[in-house]
MARFI-311171 format. One record per residue (C-alpha): residue in three letters; x, y, z; residue number from 1. Coordinates in Angstrom, 1 decimal, always signed. Example, Ala and Ser with C-alpha at 12.3 -4.5 7.8 and 13.67 -1.06 7.14 Angstrom:
// MARFI-311171
resn = Ala&X = +12.3&Y = -4.5&Z = +7.8&resi = 1 $
resn = Ser&X = +13.7&Y = -1.1&Z = +7.1&resi = 2 $
This chain:
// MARFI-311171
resn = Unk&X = -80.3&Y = +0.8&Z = -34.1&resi = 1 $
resn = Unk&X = -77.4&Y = +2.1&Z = -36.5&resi = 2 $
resn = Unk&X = -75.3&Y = -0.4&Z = -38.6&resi = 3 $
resn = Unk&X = -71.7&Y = +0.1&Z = -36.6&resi = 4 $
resn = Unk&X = -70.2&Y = -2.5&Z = -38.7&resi = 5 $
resn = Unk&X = -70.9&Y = -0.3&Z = -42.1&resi = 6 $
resn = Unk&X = -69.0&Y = +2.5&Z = -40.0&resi = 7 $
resn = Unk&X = -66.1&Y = +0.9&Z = -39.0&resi = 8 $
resn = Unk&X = -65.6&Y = -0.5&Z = -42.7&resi = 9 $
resn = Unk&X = -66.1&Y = +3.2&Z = -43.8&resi = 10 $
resn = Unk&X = -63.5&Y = +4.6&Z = -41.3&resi = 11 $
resn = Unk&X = -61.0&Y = +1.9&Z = -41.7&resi = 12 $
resn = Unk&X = -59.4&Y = +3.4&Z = -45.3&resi = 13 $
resn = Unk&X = -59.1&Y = +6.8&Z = -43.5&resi = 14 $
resn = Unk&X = -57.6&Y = +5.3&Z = -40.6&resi = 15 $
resn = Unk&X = -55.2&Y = +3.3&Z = -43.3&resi = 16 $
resn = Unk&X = -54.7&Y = +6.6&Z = -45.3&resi = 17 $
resn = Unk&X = -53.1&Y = +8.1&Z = -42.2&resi = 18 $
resn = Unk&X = -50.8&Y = +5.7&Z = -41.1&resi = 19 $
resn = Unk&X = -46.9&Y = +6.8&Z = -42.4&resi = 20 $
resn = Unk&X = -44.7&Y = +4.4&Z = -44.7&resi = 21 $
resn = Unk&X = -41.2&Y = +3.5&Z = -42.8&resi = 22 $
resn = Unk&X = -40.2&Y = +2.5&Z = -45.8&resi = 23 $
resn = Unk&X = -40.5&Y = +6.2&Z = -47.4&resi = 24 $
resn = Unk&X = -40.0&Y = +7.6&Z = -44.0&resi = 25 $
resn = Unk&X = -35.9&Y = +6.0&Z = -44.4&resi = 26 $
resn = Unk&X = -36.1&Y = +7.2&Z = -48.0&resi = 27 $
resn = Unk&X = -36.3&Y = +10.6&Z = -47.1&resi = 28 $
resn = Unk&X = -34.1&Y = +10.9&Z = -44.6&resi = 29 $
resn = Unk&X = -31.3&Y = +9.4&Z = -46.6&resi = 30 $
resn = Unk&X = -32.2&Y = +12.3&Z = -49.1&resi = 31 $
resn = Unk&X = -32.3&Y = +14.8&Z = -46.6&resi = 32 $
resn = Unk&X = -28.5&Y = +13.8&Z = -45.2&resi = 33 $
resn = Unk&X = -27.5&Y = +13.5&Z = -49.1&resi = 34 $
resn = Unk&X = -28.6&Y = +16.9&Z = -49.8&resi = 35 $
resn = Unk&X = -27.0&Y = +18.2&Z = -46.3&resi = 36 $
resn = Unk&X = -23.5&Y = +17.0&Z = -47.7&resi = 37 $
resn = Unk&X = -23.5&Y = +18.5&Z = -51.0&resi = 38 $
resn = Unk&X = -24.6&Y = +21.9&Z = -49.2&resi = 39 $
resn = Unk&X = -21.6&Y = +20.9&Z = -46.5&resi = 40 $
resn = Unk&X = -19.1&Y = +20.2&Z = -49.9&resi = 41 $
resn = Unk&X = -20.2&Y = +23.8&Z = -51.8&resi = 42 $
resn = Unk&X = -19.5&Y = +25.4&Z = -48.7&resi = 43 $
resn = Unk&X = -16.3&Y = +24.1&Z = -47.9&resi = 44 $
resn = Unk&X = -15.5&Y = +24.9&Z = -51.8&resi = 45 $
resn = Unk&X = -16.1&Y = +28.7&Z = -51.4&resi = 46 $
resn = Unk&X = -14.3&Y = +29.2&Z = -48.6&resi = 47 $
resn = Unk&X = -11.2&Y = +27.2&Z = -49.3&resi = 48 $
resn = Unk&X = -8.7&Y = +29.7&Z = -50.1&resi = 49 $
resn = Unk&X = -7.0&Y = +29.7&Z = -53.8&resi = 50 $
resn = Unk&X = -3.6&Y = +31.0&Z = -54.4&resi = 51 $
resn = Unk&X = -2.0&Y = +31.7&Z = -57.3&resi = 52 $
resn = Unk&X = +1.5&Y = +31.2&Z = -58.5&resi = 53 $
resn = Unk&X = +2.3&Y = +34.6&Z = -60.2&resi = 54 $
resn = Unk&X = +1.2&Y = +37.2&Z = -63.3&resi = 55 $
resn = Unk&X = -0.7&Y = +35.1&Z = -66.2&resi = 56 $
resn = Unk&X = -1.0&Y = +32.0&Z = -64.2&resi = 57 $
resn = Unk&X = -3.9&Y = +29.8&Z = -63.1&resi = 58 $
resn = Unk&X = -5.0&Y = +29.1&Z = -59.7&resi = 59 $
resn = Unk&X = -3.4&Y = +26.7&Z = -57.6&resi = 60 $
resn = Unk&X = -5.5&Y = +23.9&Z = -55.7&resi = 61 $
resn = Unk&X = -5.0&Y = +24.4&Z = -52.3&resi = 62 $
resn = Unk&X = -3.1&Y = +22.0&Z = -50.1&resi = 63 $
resn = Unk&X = -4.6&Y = +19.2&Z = -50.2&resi = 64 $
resn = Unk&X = -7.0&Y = +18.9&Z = -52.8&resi = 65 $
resn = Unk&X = -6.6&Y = +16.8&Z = -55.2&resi = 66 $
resn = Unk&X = -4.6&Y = +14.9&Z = -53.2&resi = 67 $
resn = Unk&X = -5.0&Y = +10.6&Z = -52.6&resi = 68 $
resn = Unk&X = -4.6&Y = +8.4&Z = -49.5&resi = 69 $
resn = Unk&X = -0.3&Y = +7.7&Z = -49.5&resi = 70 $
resn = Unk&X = +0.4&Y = +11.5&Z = -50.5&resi = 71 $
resn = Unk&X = +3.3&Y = +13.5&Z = -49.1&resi = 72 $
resn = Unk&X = +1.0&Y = +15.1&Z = -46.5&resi = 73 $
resn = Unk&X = -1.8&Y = +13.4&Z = -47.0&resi = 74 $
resn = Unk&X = -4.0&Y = +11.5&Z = -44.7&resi = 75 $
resn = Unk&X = -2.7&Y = +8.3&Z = -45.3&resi = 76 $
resn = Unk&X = +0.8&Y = +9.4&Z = -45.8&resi = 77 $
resn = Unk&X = +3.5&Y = +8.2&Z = -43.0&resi = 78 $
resn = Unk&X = +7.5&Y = +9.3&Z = -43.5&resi = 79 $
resn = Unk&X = +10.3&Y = +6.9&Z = -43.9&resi = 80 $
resn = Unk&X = +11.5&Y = +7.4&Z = -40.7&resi = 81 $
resn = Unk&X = +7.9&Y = +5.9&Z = -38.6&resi = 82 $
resn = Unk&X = +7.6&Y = +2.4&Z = -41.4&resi = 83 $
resn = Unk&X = +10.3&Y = -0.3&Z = -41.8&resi = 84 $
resn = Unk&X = +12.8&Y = +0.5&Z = -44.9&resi = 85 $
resn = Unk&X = +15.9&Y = -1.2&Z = -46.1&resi = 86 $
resn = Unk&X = +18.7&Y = +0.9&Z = -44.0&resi = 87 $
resn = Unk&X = +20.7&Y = +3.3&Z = -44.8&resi = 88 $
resn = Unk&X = +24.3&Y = +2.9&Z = -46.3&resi = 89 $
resn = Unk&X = +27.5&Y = +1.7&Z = -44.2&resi = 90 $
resn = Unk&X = +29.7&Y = +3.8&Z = -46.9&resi = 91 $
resn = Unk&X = +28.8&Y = +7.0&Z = -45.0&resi = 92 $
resn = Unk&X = +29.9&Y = +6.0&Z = -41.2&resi = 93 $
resn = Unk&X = +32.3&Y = +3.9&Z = -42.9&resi = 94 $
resn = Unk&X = +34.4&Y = +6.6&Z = -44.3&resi = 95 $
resn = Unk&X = +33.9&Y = +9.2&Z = -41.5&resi = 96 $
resn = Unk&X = +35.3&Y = +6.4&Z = -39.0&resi = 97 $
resn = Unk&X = +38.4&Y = +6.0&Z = -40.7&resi = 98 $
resn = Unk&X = +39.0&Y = +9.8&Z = -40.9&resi = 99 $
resn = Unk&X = +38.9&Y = +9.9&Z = -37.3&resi = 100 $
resn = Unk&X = +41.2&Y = +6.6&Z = -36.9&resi = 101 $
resn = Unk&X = +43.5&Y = +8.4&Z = -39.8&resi = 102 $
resn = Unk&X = +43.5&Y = +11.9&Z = -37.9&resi = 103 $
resn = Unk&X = +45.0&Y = +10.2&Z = -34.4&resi = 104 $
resn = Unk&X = +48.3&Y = +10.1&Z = -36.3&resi = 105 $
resn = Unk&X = +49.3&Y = +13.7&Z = -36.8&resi = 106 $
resn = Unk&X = +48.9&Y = +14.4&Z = -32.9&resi = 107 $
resn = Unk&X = +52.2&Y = +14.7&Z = -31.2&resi = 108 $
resn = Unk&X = +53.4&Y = +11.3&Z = -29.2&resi = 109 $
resn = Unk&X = +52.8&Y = +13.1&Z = -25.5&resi = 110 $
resn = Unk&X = +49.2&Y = +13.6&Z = -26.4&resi = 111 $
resn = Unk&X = +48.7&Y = +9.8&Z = -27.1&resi = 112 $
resn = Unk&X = +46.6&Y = +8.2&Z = -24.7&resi = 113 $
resn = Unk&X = +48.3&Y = +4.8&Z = -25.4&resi = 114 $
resn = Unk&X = +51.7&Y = +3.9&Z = -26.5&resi = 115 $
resn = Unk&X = +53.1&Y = +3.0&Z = -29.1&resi = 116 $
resn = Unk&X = +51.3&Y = +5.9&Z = -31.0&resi = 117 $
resn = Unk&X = +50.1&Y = +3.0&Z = -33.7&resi = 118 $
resn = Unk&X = +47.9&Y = +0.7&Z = -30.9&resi = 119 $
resn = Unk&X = +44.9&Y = +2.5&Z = -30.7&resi = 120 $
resn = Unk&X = +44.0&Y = +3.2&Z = -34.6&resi = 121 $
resn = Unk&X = +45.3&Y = -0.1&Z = -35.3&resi = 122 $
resn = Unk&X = +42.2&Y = -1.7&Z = -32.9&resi = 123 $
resn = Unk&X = +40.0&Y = +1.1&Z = -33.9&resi = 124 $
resn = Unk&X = +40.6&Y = +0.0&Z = -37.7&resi = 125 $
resn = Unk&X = +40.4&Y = -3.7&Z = -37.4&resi = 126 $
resn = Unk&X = +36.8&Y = -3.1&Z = -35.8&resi = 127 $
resn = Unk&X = +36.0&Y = -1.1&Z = -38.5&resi = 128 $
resn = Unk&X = +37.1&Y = -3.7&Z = -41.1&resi = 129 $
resn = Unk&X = +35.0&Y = -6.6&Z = -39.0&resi = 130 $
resn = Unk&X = +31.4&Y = -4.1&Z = -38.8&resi = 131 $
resn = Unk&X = +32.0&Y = -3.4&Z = -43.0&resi = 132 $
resn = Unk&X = +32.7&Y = -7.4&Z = -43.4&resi = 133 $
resn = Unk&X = +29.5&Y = -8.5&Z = -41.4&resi = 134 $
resn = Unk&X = +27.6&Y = -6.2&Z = -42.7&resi = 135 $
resn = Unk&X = +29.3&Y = -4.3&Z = -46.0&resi = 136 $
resn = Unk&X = +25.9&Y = -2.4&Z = -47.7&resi = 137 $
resn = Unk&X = +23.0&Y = -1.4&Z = -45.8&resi = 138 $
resn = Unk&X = +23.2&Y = -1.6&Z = -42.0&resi = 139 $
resn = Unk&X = +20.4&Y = -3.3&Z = -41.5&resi = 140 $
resn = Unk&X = +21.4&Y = -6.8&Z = -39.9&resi = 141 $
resn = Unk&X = +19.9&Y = -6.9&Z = -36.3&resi = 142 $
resn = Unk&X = +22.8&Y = -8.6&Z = -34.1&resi = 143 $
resn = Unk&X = +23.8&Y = -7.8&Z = -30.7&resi = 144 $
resn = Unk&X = +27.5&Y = -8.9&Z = -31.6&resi = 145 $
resn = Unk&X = +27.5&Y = -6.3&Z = -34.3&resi = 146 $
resn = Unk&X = +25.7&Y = -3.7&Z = -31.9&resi = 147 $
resn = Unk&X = +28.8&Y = -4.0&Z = -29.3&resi = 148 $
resn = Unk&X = +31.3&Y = -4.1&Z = -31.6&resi = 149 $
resn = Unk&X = +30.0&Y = -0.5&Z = -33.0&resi = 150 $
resn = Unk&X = +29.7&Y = +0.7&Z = -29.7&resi = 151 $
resn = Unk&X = +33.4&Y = -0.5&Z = -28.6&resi = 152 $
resn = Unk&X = +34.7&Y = +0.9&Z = -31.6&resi = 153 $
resn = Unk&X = +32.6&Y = +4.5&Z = -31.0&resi = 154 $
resn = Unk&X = +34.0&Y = +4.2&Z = -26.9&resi = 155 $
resn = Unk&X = +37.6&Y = +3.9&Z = -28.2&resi = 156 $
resn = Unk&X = +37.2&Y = +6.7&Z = -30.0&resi = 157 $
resn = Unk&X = +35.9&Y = +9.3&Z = -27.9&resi = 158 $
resn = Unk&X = +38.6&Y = +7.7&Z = -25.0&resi = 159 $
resn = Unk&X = +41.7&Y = +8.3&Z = -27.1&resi = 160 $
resn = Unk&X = +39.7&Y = +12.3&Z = -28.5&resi = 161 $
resn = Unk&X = +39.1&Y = +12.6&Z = -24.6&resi = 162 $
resn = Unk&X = +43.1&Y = +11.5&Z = -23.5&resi = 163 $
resn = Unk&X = +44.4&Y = +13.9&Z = -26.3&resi = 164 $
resn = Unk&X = +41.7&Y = +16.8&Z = -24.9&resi = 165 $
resn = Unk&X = +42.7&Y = +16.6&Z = -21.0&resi = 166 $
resn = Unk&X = +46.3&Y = +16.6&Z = -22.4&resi = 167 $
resn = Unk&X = +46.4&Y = +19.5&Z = -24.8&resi = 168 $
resn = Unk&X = +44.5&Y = +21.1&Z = -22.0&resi = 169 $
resn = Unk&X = +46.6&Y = +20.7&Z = -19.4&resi = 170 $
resn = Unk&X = +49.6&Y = +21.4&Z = -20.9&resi = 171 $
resn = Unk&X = +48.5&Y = +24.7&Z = -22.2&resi = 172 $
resn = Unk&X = +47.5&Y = +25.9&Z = -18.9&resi = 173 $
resn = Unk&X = +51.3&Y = +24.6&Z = -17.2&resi = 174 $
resn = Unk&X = +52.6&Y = +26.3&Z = -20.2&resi = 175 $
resn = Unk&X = +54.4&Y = +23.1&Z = -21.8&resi = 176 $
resn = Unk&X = +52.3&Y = +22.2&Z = -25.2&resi = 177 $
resn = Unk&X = +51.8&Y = +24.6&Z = -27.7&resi = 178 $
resn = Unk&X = +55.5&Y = +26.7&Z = -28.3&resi = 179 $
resn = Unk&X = +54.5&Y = +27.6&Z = -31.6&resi = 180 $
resn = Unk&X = +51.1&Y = +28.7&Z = -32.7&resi = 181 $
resn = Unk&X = +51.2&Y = +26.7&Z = -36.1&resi = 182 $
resn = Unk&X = +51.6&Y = +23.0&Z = -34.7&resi = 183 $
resn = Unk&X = +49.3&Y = +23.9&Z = -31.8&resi = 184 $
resn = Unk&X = +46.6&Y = +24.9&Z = -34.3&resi = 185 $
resn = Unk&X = +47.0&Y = +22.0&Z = -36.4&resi = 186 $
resn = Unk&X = +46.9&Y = +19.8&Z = -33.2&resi = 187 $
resn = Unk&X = +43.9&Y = +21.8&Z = -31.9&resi = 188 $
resn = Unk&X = +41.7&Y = +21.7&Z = -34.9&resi = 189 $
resn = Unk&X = +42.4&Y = +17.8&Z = -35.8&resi = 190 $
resn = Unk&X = +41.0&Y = +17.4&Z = -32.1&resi = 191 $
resn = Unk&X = +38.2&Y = +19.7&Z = -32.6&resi = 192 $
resn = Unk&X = +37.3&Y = +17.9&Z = -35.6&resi = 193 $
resn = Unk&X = +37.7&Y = +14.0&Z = -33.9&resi = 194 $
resn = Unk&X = +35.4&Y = +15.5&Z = -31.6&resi = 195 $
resn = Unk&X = +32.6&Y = +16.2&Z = -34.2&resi = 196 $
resn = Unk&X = +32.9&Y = +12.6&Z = -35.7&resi = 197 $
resn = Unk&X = +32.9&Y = +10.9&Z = -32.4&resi = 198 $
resn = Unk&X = +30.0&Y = +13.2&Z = -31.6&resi = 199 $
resn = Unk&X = +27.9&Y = +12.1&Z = -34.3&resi = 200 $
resn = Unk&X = +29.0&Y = +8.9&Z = -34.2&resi = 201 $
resn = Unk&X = +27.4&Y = +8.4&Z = -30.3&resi = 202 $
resn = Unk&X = +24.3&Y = +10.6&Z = -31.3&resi = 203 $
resn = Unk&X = +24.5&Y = +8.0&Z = -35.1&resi = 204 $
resn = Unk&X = +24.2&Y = +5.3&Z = -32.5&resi = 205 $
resn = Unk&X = +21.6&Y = +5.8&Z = -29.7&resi = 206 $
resn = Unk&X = +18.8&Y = +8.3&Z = -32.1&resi = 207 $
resn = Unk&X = +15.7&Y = +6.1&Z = -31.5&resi = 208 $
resn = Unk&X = +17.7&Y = +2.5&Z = -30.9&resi = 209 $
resn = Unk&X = +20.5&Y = +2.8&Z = -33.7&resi = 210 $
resn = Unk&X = +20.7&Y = +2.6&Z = -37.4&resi = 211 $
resn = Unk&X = +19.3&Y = -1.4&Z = -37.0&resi = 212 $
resn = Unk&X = +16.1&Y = +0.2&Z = -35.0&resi = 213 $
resn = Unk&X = +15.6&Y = +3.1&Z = -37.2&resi = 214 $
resn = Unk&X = +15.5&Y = +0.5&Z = -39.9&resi = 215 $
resn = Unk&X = +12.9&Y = -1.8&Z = -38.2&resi = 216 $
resn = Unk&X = +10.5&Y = +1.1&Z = -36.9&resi = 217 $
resn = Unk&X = +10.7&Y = -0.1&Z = -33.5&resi = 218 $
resn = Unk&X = +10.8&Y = +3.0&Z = -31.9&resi = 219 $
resn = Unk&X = +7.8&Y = +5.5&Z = -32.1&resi = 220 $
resn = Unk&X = +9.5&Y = +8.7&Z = -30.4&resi = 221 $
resn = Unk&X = +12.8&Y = +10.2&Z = -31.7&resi = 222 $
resn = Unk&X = +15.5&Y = +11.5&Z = -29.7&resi = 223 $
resn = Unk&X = +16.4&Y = +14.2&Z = -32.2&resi = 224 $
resn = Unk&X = +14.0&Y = +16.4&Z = -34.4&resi = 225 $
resn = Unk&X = +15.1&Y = +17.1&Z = -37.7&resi = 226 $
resn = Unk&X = +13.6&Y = +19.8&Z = -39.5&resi = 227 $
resn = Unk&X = +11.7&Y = +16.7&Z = -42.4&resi = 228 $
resn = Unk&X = +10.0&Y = +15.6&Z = -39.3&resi = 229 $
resn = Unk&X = +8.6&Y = +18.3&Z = -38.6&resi = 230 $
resn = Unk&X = +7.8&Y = +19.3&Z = -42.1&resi = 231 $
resn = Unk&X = +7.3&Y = +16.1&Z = -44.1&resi = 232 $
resn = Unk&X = +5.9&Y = +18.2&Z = -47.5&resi = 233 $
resn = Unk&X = +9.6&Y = +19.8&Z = -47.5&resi = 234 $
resn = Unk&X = +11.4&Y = +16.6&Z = -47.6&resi = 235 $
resn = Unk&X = +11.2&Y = +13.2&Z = -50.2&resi = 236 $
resn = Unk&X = +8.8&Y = +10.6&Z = -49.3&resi = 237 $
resn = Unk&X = +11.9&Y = +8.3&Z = -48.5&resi = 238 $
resn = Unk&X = +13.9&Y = +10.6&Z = -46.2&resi = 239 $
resn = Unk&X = +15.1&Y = +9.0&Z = -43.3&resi = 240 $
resn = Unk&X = +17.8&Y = +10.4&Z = -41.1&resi = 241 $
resn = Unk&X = +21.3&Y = +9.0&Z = -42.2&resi = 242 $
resn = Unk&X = +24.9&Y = +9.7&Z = -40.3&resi = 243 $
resn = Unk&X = +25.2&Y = +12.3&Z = -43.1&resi = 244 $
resn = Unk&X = +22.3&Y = +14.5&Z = -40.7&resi = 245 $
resn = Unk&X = +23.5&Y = +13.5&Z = -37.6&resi = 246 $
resn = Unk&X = +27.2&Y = +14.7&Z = -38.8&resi = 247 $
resn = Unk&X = +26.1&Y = +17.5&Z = -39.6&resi = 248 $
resn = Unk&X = +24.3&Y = +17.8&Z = -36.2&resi = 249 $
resn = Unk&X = +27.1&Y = +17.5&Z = -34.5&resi = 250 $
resn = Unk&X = +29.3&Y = +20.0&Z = -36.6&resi = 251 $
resn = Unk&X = +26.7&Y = +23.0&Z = -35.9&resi = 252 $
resn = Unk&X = +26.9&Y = +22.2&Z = -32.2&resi = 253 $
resn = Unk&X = +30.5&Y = +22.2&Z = -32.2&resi = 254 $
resn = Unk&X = +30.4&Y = +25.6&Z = -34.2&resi = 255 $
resn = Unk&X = +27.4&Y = +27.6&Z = -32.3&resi = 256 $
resn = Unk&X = +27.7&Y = +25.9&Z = -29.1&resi = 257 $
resn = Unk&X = +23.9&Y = +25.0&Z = -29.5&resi = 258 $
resn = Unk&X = +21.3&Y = +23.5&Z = -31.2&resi = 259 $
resn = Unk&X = +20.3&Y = +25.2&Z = -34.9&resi = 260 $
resn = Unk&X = +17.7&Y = +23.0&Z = -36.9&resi = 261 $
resn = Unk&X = +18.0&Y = +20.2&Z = -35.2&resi = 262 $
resn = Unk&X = +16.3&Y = +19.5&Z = -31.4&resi = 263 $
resn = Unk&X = +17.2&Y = +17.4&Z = -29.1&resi = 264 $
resn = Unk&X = +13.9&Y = +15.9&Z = -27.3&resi = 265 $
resn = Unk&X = +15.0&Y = +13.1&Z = -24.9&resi = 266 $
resn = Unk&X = +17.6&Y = +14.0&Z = -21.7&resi = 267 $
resn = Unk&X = +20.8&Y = +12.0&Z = -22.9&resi = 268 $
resn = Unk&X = +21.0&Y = +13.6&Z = -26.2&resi = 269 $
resn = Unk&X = +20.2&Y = +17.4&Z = -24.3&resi = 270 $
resn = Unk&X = +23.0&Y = +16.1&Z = -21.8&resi = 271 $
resn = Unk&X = +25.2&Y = +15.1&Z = -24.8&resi = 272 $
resn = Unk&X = +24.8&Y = +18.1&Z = -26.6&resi = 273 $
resn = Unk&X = +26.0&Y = +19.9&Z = -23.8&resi = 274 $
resn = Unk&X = +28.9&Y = +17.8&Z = -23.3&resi = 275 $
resn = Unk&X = +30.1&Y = +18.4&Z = -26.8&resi = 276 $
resn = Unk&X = +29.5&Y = +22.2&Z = -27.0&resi = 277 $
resn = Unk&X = +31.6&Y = +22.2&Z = -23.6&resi = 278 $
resn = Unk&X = +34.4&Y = +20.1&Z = -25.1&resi = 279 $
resn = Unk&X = +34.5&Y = +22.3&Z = -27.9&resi = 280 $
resn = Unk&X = +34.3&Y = +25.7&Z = -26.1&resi = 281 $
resn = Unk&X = +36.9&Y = +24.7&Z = -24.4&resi = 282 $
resn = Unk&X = +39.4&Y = +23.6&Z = -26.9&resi = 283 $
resn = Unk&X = +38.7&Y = +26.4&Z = -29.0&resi = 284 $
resn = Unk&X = +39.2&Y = +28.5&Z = -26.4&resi = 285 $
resn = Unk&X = +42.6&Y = +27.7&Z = -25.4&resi = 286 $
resn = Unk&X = +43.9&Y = +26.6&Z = -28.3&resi = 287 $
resn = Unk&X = +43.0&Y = +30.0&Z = -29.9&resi = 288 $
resn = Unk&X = +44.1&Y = +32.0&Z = -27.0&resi = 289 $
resn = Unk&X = +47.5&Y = +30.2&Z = -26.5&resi = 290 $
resn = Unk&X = +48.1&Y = +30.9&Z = -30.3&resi = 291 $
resn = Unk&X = +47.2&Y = +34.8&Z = -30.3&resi = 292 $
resn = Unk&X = +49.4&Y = +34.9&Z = -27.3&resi = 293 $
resn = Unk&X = +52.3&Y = +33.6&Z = -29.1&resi = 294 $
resn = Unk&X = +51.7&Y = +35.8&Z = -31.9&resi = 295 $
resn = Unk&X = +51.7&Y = +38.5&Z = -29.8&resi = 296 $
């Protein structure tokens, strides 16, 4: 009868000798995903595009190599305008205000909405004064006090532009305002231009919560697109809309009638838009018409 236990211990090491290590099973894998990426890297290398910036000059990288987490563009980049910053400067609104408090004085007294002609910028000025005490540098100080006394003083502005509009209006279509084409185009252009800063003012007030909001991030969606939101490698990694923009906003409306870089995205700044290009269609209108008449 054959020795089985002699077979078994001969078979045993062969049996051994075929088993697979996991250990160098893990090992190999891991080289075989190592050498995957540096094929995947090479690739992406050749076919990256390189541009050049003219005659005798090196290669450029192209966007976006070379670049680390928190650059312009980059993938851990986010604008001014998403994170919490200081806030932006009261000088800018400041000064615009009082030009449109200061530019109520050279309409005549029967397009006053409220006499005596001094009233109304007198109360526009002394809110002015109390929003630059309480808060004199960077508009930044979250107060619903402060937030109704900027929108009182923005209301009493567009109600005294709107009581000078409906009047200059009016009377040009009786025939009783505007005799002589130079007062009537002084009168008609300081309107136009109230309109612009009371404008920007309301659109300065309600983009994304305020200027306070804007400051604190606590908004995600704007109600205006400016063209650095939409392009953040064109723009300074601080840029934040200031009422400088939304001036600016408001003048190209008033001059085109429509939007030009700037987009409104939410309903009440497409409905104020509107409003404004209206306003200012209209005052142009007459006020230009009445004068070439005169002319004539």
């Amino acid at each position: 009868m054959p020795d089985t236990s002699q077979e078994d211990e001969r078979s045993q090491p062969s049996r051994v000798r075929g088993q697979r290590d996991p250990s160098a099973d893990s090992a190999l894998i891991l080289e075989g995903i190592r050498a995957l990426h540096d094929r995947l890297d090479q690739f992406e290398h050749r076919a990256a595009p390189v541009t050049h910036s003219g005659p005798g000059e090196g290669p450029r990288p192209t966007p976006g190599e070379g670049r680390v987490p928190g650059d312009v563009g980059g993938p851990g980049f986010m604008p001014a305008w998403k994170r919490p910053t200081e806030g932006e400067n009261r000088w800018q609104v400041a000064v615009a205000v009082a030009i449109a408090v200061a530019l109520q004085f050279p309409l005549p007294g029967r397009l006053v909405l409220l006499h005596p002609v001094w009233l109304l910028p007198a109360l526009e000025g002394l809110l002015l004064l109390a929003l630059v005490m309480a808060n004199p540098r960077r508009i930044n100080r979250e107060s619903r006090a402060l937030r109704m006394l900027g929108l009182t003083l923005a209301a009493l502005l567009s109600l005294a532009n709107a009581g000078s509009v409906a009047r200059l209006v009016i009377g040009l279509v009786n025939g009783t305002q505007g005799n002589t084409p130079g007062p009537l185009l002084i009168t008609g252009a300081t309107i136009w231009l109230t309109n612009i800063i009371v404008f920007a003012l309301w659109y300065w007030e309600f983009d994304r919560g305020g200027p306070v909001a804007r400051a604190n991030a606590d908004r995600m969606y704007p109600d205006f697109m400016f063209a650095q939101m939409a392009s953040p490698e064109l723009a300074p990694p601080d840029w934040e809309p200031a009422f400088a923009d939304y001036l600016y906003l408001s003048f190209t409306n008033a001059a085109a009638f429509s939007p030009t870089d700037v987009l409104p995205l939410s309903r009440w700044a497409k409905m104020g838009m509107t409003a404004q290009a209206s306003v200012s269609i209209v005052t142009v209108a007459l006020v230009v018409a009445r004068a070439v008449n005169i002319l004539k």
